[in-house]
C-alpha positions in Angstrom: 11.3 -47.9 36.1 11.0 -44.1 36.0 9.6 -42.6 33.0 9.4 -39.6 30.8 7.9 -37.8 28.0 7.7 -34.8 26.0 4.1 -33.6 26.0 2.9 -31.6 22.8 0.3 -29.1 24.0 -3.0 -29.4 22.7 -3.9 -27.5 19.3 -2.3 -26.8 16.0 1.0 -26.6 17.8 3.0 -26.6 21.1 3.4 -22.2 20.6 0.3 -21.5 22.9 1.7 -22.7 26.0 5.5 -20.6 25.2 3.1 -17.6 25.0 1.3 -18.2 28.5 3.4 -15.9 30.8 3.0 -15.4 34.6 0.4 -12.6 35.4 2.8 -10.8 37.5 5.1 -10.1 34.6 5.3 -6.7 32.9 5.1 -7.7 29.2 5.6 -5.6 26.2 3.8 -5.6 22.9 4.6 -4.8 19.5 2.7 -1.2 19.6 4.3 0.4 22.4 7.6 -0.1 21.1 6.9 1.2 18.2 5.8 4.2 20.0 8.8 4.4 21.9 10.9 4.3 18.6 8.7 7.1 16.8 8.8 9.5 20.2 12.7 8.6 20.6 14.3 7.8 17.1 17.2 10.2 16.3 16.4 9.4 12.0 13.0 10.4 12.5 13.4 13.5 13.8 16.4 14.4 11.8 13.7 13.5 8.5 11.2 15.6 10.2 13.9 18.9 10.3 14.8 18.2 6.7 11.0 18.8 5.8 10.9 21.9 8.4 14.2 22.9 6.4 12.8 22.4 3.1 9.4 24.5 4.2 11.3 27.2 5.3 13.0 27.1 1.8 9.5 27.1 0.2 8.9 30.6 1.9 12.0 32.0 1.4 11.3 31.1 -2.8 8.2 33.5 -2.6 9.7 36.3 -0.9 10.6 39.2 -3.4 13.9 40.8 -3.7 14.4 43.4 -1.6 14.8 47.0 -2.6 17.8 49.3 -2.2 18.4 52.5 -1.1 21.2 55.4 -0.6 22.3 58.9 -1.4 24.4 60.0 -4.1 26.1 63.5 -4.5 28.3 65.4 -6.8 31.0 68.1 -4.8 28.3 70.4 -2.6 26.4 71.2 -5.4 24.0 67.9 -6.0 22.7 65.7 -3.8 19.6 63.5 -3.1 17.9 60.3 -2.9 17.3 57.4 -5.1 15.5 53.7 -4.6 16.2 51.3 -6.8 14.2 48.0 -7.0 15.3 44.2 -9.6 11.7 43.2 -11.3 12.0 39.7 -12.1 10.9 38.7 -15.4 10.0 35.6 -17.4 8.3 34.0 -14.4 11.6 33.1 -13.0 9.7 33.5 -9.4 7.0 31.3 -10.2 9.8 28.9 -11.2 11.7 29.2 -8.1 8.6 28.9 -5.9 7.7 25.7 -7.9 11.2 24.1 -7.2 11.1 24.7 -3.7 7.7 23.2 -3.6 8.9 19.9 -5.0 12.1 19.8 -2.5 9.6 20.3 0.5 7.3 17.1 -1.3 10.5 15.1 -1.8 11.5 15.8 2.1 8.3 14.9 3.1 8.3 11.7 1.3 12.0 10.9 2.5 10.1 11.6 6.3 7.8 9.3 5.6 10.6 6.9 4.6 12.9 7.6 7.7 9.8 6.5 9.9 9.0 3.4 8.0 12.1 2.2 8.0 12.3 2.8 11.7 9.2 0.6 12.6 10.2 -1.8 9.5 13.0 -2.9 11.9 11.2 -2.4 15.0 8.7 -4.9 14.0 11.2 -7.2 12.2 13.3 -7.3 16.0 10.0 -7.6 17.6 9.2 -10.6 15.9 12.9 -12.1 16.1 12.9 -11.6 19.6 9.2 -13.2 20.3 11.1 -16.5 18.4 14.1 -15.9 20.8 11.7 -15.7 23.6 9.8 -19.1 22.1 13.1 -21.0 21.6 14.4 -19.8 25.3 11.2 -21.9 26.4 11.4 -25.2 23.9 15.1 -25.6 24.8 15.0 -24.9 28.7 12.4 -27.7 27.9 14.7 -30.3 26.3 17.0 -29.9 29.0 14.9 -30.6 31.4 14.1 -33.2 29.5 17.8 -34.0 28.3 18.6 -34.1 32.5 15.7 -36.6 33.4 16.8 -38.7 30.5 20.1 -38.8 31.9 19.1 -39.8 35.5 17.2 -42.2 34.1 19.7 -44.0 32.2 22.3 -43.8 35.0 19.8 -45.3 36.9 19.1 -48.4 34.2 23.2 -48.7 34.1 23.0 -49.3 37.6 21.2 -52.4 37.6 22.3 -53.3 34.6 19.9 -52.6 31.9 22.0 -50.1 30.2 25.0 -50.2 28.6 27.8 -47.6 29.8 28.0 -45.6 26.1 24.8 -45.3 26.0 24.8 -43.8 29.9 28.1 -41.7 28.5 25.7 -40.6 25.6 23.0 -40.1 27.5 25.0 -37.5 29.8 26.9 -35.8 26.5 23.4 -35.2 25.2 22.6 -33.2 28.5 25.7 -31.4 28.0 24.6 -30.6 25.0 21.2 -29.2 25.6 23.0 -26.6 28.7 25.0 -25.6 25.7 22.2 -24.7 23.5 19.9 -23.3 25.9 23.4 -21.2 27.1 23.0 -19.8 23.4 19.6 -19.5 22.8 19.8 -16.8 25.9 22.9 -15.0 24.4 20.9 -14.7 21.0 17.9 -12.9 22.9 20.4 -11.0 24.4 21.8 -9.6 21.2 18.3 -9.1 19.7 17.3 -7.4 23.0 20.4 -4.8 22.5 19.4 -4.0 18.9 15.8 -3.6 19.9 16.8 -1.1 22.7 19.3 0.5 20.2 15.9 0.8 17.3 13.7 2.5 20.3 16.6 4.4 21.3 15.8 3.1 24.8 19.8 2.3 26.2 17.5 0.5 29.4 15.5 -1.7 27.4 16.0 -5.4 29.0 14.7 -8.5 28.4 10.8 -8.5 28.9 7.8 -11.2 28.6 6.8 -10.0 24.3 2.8 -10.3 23.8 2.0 -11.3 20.6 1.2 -14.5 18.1 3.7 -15.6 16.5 2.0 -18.3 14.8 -0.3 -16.4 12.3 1.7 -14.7 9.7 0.2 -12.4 7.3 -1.9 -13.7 4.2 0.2 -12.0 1.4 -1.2 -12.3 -1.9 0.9 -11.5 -5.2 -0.9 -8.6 -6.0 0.1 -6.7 -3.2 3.0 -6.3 -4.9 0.8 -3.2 -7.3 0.2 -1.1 -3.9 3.7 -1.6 -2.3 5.3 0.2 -5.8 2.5 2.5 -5.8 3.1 3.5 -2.4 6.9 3.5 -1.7 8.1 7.0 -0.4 11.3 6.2 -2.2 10.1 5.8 -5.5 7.9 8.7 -4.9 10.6 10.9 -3.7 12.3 9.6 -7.1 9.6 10.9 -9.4 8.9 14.2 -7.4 13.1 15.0 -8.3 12.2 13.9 -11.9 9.5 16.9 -12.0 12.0 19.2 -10.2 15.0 18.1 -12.7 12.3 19.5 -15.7 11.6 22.8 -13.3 14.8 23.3 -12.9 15.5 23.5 -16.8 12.8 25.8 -17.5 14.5 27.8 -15.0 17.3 27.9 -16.6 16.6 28.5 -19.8 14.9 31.7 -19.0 18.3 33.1 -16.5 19.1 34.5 -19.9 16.2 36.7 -20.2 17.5 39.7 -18.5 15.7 41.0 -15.5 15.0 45.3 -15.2 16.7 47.4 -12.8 14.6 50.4 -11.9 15.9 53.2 -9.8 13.7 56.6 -9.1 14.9 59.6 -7.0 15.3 63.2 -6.6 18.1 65.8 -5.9 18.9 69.1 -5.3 20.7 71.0 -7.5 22.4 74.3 -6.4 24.1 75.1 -9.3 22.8 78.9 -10.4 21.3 79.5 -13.6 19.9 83.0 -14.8 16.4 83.1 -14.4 15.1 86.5 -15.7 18.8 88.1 -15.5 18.9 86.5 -11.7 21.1 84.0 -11.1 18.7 81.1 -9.3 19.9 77.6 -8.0 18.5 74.9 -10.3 16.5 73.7 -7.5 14.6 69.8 -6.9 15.1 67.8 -9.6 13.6 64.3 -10.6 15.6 60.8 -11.9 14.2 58.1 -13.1 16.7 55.1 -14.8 15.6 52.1 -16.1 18.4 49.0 -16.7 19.1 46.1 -18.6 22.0 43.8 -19.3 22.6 42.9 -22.2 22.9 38.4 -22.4 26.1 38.7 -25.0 28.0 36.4 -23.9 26.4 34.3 -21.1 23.3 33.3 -21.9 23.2 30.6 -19.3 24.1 27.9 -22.1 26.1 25.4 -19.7 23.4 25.8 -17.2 20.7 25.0 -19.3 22.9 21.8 -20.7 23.8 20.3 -17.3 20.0 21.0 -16.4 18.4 19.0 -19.4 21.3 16.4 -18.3 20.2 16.2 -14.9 16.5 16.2 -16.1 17.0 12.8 -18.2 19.2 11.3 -15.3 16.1 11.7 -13.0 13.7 10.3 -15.2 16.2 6.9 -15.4 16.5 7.7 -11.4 12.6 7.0 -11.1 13.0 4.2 -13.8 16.1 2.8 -12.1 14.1 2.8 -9.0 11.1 1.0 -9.8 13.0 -2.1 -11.3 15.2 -2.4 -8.7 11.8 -2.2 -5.9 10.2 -4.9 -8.2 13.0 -7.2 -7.9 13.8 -6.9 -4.7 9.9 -7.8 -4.3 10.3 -11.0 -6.1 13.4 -11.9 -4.0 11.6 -11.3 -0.3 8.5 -12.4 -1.4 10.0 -15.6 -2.5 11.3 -15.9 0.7 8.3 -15.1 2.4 6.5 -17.9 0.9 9.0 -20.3 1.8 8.8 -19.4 5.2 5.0 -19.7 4.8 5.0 -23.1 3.2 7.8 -24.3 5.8 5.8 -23.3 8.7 2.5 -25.2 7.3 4.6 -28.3 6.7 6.2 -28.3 10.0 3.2 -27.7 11.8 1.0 -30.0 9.8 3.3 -33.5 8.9 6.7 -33.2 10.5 6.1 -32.6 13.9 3.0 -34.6 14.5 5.0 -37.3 12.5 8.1 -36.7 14.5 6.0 -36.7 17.7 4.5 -40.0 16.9 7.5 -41.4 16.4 9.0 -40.2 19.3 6.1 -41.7 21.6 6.2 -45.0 19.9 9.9 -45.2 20.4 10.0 -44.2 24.4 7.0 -47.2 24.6 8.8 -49.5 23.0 12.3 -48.5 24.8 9.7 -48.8 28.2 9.2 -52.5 27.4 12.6 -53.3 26.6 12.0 -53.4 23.5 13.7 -50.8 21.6 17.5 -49.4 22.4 17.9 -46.0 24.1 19.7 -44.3 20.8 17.1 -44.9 19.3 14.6 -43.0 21.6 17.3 -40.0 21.5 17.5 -39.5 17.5 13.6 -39.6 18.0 14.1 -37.3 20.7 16.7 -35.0 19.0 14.5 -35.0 15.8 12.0 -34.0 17.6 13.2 -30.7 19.1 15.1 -30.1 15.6 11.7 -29.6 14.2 10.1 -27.9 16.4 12.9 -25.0 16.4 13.3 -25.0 12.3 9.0 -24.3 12.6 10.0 -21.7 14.9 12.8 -20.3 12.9 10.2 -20.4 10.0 7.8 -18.3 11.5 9.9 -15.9 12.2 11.0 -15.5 8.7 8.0 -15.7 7.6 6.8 -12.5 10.0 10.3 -10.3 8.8 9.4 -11.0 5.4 5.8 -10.1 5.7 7.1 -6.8 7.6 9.7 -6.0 5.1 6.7 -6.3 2.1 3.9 -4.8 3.6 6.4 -2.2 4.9 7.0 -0.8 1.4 10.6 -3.0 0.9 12.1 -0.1 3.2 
């Protein structure tokens, strides 16, 4: 009688030998798509103009208003010159300069939260695909497995140690495993596309992925401390919530009237007598000095939307940090039941499921034990090992998504 078995690699589990890939293939790793996405990204670079934008603003807020000049003239008797020139008062430039500031911090922190989220999904594709990759191997696997099953049951019908459902059964179950194999490829496929779409990389294909999937992160719960005191989000949050309470000083003081200061000269030709002789007036100086008069706008609904907007940011930030801490507890939840999944599988399920599976195919080699039951050993088998796989790779997105700032 022919025989078969599924051999379980040596070590803590049967992901070393997915990993070994021929030394002729071009494989990829984790940093140099990353690289790719930071070079090629349109988000990033968009971020990175908003901060050029926003720097550009910053210098444009110190610059001081520009002076005016002209002529001015009465018939073709006066004429001259004048300059006039605004002086700012109440620090309103200081102010300005100060708001501007805070936009260009806010833009930067919104850059540095346009790039994260850019390698958070990066590195959460990356790891889906290296499962994809993994499960691609274990199911080509079982139906290899599933085929040589099959012969060999057509082979026991034949001489009559087999009944003829369990041949039909054995041959469904082949079926079966094309079938899944057929989709584990067209879900690599689809992570594949969204991978080239993250790196902006329209060629990317399919590629042998270096990495190890089976070592997740060690998160510990008080990482959840750095990730709020670290989110570009929540800092771009609180930097508005300082510009909100600029923003109101600079209103307030719009009302205190800034002084218009124009200086010239003329000529006048009109005569007068000087000693009995009539004499043209001659070069003559002007100095005015300007103010208007805050009446009747004194900047009141200004200064009321500002203060409005001032208390909104602060709730902003507020609003911000609570929702950040409970969307920690959710994916960190999650994380950990990947983490405790993974250990389980790897640990007591799939050794179990593997000894069962081995004690089954020597039993059903002696005739002892029915082939059904050596397929539901089989089947249970496989099951396993793709939910550890499937674990892992939650386990890795959720790690990413936490120690990625929750972007």
């Amino acid at each position: 009688m022919s025989s078969f078995k599924w051999h379980r690699p040596s070590g803590l589990c049967f992901i070393a030998t997915v990993l070994s890939l021929p030394a002729t293939a071009q494989t990829l790793t984790l940093d140099s798509l990353e690289r790719m996405a930071l070079t090629t990204n349109p988000a990033i670079a968009q971020a990175a103009a908003d901060t050029r934008a926003a720097a550009a603003r910053t210098r444009q807020a110190t610059l001081y208003p520009n002076p005016t000049i002209g002529v001015s003239g009465a018939g073709s008797s006066e004429w001259g010159g004048f300059a006039e020139q605004r002086i700012l008062t109440a620090g309103k430039r200081g102010l300005d300069r100060s708001i501007a500031e805070t936009d260009r911090t806010a833009a930067a922190a919104m850059e540095q939260t346009a790039r994260q989220r850019v390698l958070n999904t990066v590195r959460a594709l990356y790891y889906q695909a290296l499962g994809d990759q993994q499960l691609v191997k274990l199911r080509t696997d079982m139906l290899a497995l599933a085929r040589k099953t099959a012969a060999i049951s057509s082979e026991l019908g034949n001489i009559g140690q087999l009944d003829r459902p369990d041949q039909i059964a054995a041959t469904i179950e082949a079926q079966r495993a094309e079938l899944n194999l057929r989709m584990a490829e067209n879900a690599r496929a689809r992570t594949w596309r969204q991978l080239a779409i993250a790196v902006n990389q329209p060629q990317l294909t399919p590629a042998p992925l270096q990495g190890d999937l089976e070592k997740p992160p060690q998160l510990p719960e008080t990482l959840e401390a750095d990730t709020l005191s670290q989110n570009p989000q929540l800092h771009a949050a609180e930097i508005l919530g300082s510009r909100a309470t600029l923003a109101t000083k600079r209103a307030e003081v719009e009302k205190i009237p800034d002084l218009m200061l124009r200086a010239g000269a003329r000529y006048n030709r009109d005569l007068d007598l000087k000693n009995g002789v009539p004499t043209p007036s001659g070069t003559e100086a002007l100095v005015e000095l300007s103010i208007q008069i805050p009446i009747f706008n004194r900047n009141q609904g200004a200064v009321e939307a500002a203060k409005a907007e001032a208390e909104r940011s602060t709730l902003e930030a507020a609003r911000v940090k609570l929702m950040l801490r409970a969307h920690w507890a959710g994916v960190f939840k999650e994380y950990r039941d990947a983490m405790q999944a993974a250990t389980a599988y790897r640990d007591q399920m799939i050794p179990g499921a593997q000894q069962a599976y081995d004690l089954n195919l020597a039993s059903f080699k002696q005739m002892a034990a029915t082939y059904p039951s050596v397929l539901m050993s089989q089947k249970n088998l496989f099951q396993l090992q793709e939910d550890y796989i499937t674990s892992l790779v939650r386990a890795w997105q959720s790690a990413v998504e936490l120690q990625g700032l929750l972007l």
